[in-house]
Every structure is written in C-alpha cells, then in structure tokens.
Backbone as CSV, one residue per row, in Angstrom:
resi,resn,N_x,N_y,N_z,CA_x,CA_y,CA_z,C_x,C_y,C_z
1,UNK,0.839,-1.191,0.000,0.000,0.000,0.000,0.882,1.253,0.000
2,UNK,0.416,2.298,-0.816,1.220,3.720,-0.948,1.057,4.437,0.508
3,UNK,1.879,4.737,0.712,1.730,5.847,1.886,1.247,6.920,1.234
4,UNK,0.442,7.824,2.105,-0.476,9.181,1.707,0.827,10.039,1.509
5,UNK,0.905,11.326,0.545,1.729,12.025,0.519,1.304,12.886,0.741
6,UNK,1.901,13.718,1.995,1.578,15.409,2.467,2.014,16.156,1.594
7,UNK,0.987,17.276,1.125,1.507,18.197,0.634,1.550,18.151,-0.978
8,UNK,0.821,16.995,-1.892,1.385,16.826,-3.268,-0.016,16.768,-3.726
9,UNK,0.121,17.638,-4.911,-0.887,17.855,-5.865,-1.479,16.607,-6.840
10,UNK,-2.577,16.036,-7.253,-2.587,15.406,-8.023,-1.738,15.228,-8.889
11,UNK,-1.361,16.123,-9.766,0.026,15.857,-10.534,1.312,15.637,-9.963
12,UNK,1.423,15.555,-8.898,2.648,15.439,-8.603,2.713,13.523,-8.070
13,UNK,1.411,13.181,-7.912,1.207,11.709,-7.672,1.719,10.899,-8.677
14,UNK,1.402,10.818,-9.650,2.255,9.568,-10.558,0.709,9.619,-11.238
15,UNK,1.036,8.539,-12.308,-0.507,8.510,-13.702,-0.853,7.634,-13.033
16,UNK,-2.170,7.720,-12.617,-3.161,6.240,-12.958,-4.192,6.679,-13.507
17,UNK,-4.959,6.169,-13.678,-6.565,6.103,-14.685,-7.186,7.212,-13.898
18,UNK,-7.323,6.948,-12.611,-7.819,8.106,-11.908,-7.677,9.810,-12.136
19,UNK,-6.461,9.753,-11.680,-5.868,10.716,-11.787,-5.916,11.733,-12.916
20,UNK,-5.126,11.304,-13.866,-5.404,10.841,-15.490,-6.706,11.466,-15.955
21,UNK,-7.781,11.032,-15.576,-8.891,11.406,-15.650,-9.285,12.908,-15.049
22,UNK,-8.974,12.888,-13.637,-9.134,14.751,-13.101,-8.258,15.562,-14.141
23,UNK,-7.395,14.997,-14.090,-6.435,16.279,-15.051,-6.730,16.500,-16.754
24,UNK,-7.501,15.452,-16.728,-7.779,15.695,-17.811,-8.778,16.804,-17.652
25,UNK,-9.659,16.216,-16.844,-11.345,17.273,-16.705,-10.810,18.789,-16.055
26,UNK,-9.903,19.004,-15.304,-9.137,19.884,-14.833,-9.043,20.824,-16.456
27,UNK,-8.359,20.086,-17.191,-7.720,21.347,-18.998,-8.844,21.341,-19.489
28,UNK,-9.515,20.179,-19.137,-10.824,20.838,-20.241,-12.170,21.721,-19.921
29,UNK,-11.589,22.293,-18.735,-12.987,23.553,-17.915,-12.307,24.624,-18.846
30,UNK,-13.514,25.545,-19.355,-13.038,26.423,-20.269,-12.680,27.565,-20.227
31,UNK,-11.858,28.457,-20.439,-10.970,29.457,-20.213,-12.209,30.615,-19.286
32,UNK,-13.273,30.780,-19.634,-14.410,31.714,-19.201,-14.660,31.808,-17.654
33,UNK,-14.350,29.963,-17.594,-15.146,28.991,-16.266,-14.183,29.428,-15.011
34,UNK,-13.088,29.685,-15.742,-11.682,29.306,-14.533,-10.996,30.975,-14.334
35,UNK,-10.276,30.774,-12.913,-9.279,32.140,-12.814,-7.918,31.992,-13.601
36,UNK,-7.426,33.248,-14.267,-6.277,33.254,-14.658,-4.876,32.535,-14.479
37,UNK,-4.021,31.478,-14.992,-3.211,30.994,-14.800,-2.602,31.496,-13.303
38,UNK,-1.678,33.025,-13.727,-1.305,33.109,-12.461,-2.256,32.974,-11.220
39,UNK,-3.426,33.125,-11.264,-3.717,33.438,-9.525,-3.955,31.716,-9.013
40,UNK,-4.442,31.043,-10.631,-4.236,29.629,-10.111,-3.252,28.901,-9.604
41,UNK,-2.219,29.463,-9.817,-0.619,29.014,-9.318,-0.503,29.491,-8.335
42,UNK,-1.077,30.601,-8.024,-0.762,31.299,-6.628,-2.011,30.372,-5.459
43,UNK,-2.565,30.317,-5.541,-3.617,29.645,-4.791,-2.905,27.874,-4.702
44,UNK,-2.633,27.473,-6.011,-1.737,25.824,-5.658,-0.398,26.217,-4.751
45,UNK,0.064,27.382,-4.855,1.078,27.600,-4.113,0.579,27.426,-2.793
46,UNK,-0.476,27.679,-2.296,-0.720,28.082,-1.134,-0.987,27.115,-0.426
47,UNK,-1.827,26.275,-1.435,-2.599,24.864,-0.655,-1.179,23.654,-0.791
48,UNK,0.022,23.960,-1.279,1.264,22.829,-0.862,1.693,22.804,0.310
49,UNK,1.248,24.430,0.537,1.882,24.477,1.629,1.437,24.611,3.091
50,UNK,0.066,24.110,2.660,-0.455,23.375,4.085,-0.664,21.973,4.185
51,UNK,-0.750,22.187,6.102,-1.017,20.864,6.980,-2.029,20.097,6.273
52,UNK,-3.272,20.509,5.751,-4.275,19.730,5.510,-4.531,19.342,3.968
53,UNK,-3.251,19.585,3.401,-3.529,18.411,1.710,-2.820,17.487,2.003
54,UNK,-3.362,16.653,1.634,-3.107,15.235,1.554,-3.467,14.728,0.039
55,UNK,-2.272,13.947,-0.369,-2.654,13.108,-2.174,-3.734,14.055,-2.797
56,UNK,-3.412,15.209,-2.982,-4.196,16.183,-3.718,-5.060,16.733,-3.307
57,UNK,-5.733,16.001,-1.754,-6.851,16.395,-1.671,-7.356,17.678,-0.185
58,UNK,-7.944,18.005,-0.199,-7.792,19.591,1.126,-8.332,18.234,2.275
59,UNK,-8.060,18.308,3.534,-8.936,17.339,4.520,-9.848,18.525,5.102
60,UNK,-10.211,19.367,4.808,-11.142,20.591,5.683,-12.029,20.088,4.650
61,UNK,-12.357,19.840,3.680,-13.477,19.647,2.854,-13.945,18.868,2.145
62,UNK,-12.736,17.715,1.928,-12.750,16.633,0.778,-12.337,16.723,-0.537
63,UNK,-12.166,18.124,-1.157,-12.092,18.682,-2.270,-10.675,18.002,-2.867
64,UNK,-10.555,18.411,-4.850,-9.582,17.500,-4.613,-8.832,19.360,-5.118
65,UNK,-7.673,19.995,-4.553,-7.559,21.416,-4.515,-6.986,21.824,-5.955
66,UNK,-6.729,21.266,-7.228,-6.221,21.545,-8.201,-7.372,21.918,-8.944
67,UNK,-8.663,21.378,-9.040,-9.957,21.699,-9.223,-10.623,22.898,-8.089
68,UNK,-10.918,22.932,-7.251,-10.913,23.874,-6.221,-10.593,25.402,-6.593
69,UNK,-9.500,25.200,-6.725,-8.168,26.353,-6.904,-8.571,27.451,-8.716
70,UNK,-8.898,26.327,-9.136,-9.527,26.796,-11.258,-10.822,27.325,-10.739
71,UNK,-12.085,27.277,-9.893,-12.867,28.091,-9.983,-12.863,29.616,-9.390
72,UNK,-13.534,30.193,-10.381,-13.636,31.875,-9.550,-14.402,31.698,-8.594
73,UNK,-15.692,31.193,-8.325,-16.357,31.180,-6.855,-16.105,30.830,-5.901
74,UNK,-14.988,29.853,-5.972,-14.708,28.921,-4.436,-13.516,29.708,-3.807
75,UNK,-13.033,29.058,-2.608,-12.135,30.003,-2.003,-11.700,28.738,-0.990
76,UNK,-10.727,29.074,-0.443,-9.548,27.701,0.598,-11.180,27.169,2.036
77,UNK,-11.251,26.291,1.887,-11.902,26.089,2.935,-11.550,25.832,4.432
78,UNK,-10.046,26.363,4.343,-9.812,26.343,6.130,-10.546,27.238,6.553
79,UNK,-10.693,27.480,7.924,-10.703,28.432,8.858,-10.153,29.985,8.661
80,UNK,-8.838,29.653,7.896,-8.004,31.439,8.268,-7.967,31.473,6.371
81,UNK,-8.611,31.219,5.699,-9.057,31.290,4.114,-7.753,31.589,3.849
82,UNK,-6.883,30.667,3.383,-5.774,31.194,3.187,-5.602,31.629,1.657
83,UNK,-6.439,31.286,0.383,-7.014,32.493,-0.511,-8.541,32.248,-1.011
C-alpha cells in the first residue's frame, strides 16, 4: 500500500486512470469557467503548503484542490481562508 503524501498535488502523484482522468477534466474547464493561470498558481502555491492536503486532496473539505483552486467562486476552505 502507498503511503499518503503530504503536501502533493494530483500531478505530482504519478498517472493512474484516476488521476489521469481529473487532469484531464481539470484542462478541459473552459478558459471563461476558470481564474487566470497566475492566480491559479498562486492559490496551488498556497494549498502545498499546508497541513491539511493530503494526495491532492484539502482534509477541511474533501475537495480534490487543483480543481478547487480553477474556480472563480470557491475560495480555501480552512478556517483562516488562506485564498
């Protein structure tokens, strides 16, 4: 069994079918749907670098944060909104 990895983005996990699959659905939300490259990088920046991702995913919400992070409406679901 894999040990959980703190701190790593779906892409940073390795390919499986799964995965594979979010990232795919991840490129194909359409430029209209999503925030600008940079602030999306700035927001994945943010969520590496917390306590509560785990194998891609936020534990405050279940979310998986690479999806999360591409919409304009949503926002960090900790406590201290970290964006």
């Amino acid at each position: 069994m894999q040990k959980p990895c703190k701190k790593c983005l779906l892409a940073e996990l390795g390919e499986t079918d799964y995965t594979k699959s979010l990232l795919e659905y991840i490129a194909a939300v359409p430029p209209d749907q999503r925030v600008g490259e940079e602030l999306y990088q700035t927001r994945l920046s943010l969520c590496r670098k917390c306590d509560e991702l785990q194998n891609g995913m936020c534990l405050q919400c279940g979310c998986y944060v690479e999806l999360r992070a591409l919409k304009p409406s949503q926002s960090c679901a900790s406590a201290e909104k970290k964006w």
